[in-house]
C-alpha positions, -999 to +999 in steps of 0.1 A: +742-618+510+737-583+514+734-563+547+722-530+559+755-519+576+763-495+552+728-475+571+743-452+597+723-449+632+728-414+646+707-402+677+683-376+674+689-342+689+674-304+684+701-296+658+700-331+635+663-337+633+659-330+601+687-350+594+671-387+587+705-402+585+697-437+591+677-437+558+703-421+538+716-439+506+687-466+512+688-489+483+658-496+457+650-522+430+627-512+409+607-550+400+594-541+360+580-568+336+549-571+313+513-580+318+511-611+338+551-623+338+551-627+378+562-594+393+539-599+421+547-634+426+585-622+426+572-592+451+559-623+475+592-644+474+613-616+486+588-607+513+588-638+528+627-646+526+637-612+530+665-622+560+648-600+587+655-570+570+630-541+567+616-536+533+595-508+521+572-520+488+560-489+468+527-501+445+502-487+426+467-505+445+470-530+474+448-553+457+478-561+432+498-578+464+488-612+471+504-607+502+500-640+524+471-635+554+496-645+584+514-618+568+494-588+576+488-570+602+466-540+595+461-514+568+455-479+566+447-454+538+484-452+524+505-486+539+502-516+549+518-529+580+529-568+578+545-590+606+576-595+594+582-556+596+579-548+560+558-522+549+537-518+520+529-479+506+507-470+474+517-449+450+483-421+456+500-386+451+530-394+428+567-412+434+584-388+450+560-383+475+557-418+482+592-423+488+591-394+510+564-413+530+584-443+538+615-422+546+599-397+570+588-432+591+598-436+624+606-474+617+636-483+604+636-490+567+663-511+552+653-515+516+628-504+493+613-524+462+589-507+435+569-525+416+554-512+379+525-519+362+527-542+331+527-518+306+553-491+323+586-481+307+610-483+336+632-455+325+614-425+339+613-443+377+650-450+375+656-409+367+633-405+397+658-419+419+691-406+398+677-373+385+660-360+416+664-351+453+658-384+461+695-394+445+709-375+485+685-401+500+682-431+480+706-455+458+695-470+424+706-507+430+689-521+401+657-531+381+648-563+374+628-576+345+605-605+351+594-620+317+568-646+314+588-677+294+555-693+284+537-661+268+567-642+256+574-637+217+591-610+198+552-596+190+557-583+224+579-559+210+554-542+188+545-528+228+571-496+235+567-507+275+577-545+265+609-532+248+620-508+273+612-528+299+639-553+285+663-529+275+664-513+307+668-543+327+699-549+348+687-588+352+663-605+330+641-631+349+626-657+331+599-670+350+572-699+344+601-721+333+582-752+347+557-745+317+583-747+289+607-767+275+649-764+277+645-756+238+626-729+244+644-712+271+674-713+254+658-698+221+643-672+241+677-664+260+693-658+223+665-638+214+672-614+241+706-614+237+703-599+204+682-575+217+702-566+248+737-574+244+753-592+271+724-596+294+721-612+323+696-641+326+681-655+353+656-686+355+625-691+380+602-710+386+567-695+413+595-662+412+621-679+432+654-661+427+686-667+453+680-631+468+719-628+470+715-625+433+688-595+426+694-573+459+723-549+470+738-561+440+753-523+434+745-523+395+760-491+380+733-471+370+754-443+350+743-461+317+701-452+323+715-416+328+736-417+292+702-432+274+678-411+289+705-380+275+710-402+246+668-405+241+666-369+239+686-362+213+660-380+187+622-383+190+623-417+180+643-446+188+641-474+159+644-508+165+638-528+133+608-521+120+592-507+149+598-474+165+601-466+205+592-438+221+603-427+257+574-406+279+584-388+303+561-399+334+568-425+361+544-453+354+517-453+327+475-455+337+469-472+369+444-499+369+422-495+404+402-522+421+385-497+446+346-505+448+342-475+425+366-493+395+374-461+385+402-457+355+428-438+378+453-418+362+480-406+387+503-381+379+542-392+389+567-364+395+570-353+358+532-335+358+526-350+325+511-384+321+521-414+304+507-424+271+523-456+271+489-472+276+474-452+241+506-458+222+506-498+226+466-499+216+458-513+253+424-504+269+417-514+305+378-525+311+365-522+346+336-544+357+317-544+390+283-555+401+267-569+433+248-598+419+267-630+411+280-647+381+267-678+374+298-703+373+288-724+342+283-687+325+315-676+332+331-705+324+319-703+288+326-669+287+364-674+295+365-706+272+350-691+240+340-656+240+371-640+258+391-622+232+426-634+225+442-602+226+431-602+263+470-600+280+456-600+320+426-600+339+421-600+377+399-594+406+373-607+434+345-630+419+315-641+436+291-671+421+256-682+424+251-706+454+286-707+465+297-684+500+330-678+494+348-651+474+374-656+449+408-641+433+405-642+403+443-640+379+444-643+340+474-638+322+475-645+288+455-681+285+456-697+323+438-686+349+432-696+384+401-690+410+420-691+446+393-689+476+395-649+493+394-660+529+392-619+539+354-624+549+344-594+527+310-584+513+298-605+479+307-583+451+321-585+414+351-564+407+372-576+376+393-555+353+406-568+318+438-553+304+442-561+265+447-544+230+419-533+210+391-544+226+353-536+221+339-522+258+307-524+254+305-561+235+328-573+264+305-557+292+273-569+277+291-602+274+298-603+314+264-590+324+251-618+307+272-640+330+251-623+360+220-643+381 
């Protein structure tokens, strides 16, 4: 069970106020994992168990959270206020100013979570915490990789982000176990063993993890610090036959939803961006339009025109004849329509992650799908 008594209260006066003692040393889990293995859904558990502590959730677009409705409270430009007292913050103007965002809060802030895009080497984001001035305000606890059980396979490897992602993982979470057989599980737990000695292996099922066992858990972080040191002394890191590069930038491109879909590329601490995104052949795809699909269309389009190298696809649909709006979630071959009870304007906004797709036979493809 872990406890915020290690946070010091200290009042306020003319000579400490720059002093924001209570936050010092706050712990962070950084929640990594690949396209569509459950990091929100693991997000969402902790939220809603969190044992009426304070938690700060750094993310790169709200409309990544599926945060419950009776959750939320109100939203500005930046955060997220929820009834429980957790906070949610995006990551606009890079990491380190985010942090700094949540810290300088009046509130109290017990713990802080980030959460990475799918194809985003965790390394850089740990050094963030160990390398920087945040290490005087923050504590490393650990990060956690959730990998989908279902849709995971040693191709997933021939992705640098995918490889790091394990290697760099304090706890392995394999999620979606309801969806695969004991045989499999265990074949996949050797598999990662041989990739990551000795690693520790959890199993979920909807992301639910005894919280005792992923938070305040006091990992020691020294070994990131002796691989990113270790990284540097090569270009490449080789892995069998395939070959790893580290970037040096805190998350790769971010995928927005804003009623723009614009291809954001935000630029984390290290002023140089990621090309994680490039280097594993992905291409994000950003669709929007204010006429509706036609349902039967769509259908067909997801049954037998979607391309199989299509890893995720999400966003708010809208069909002919039908009021409400939907969420739409891909990942890998399932996907799910859940109603979006947020009473929003009608609009299509849907953005498909995948490797070498063709843009413009995929948008013609969806616009045919339109009324």
């Amino acid at each position: 069970m872990f406890t915020s008594d290690r946070i010091v209260k200290q009042e306020i006066t003319p000579d400490n106020i720059d002093l924001d003692v209570p936050k010092r040393g706050m712990p962070v889990t950084i929640i990594t994992g690949f396209l569509g293995s459950g990091k929100t859904t693991l997000l969402n558990h902790i939220l809603q168990n969190q044992l009426d502590l304070k938690v700060a959730v750094l993310v790169n677009e709200f409309g990544d959270i599926n945060i419950d409705s009776q959750l939320l409270v109100s939203v500005d430009e930046n955060m997220m206020e929820l009834s429980n007292g957790c906070i949610c913050c995006t990551i606009n103007d890079g990491l380190v100013d985010a942090v700094y965002s949540v810290l300088e809060k009046g509130d109290r802030i017990d713990y802080m979570i980030i959460e990475t895009t799918g194809v985003a080497d965790p390394l850089p984001i740990a050094l963030t915490f160990l390398g920087t001035e945040l290490q005087h305000l923050t504590r490393l606890d650990s990060i956690l990789t959730v990998v989908d059980s279902e849709a995971f396979t040693s191709e997933h490897f021939n992705s640098d982000a995918a490889y790091a992602q394990i290697m760099y993982g304090d706890i392995i979470i394999l999620n979606k176990t309801d969806l695969v057989a004991e045989e499999k599980l265990q074949e996949l737990e050797t598999y990662i063993n041989k990739t990551k000695t000795k690693a520790r292996i959890l199993r979920s099922h909807l992301g639910v993890v005894p919280l005792p066992l992923i938070l305040d858990i006091q990992i020691d972080q020294s070994a990131i610090a002796a691989a990113e040191e270790s990284s540097q002394k090569t270009d490449d890191h080789d892995h069998g036959d395939h070959t790893h590069h580290h970037q040096g930038n805190a998350d790769a491109h971010e995928h927005s939803h804003d009623a723009n879909c614009q291809h954001d590329h935000h630029d984390h601490d290290h002023h140089h961006h990621s090309n994680h995104l490039e280097n594993d052949g992905f291409i994000s795809i950003s669709f929007q339009s204010d006429r509706a699909f036609d349902l039967d269309k769509f259908q067909n389009f997801l049954d037998k025109q979607l391309p199989i190298d299509v890893f995720r696809a999400k966003g708010i649909l809208c069909f002919a004849n039908i009021d409400n709006r939907y969420v739409f979630q891909l990942s890998g071959k399932r996907y799910e329509l859940k109603t979006d009870d947020r009473g929003k304007a009608l609009k299509n906004q849907l953005v498909i992650i995948g490797r070498n797709l063709h843009r413009e036979d995929l948008l013609e493809k969806l616009t045919d799908c339109l009324v």
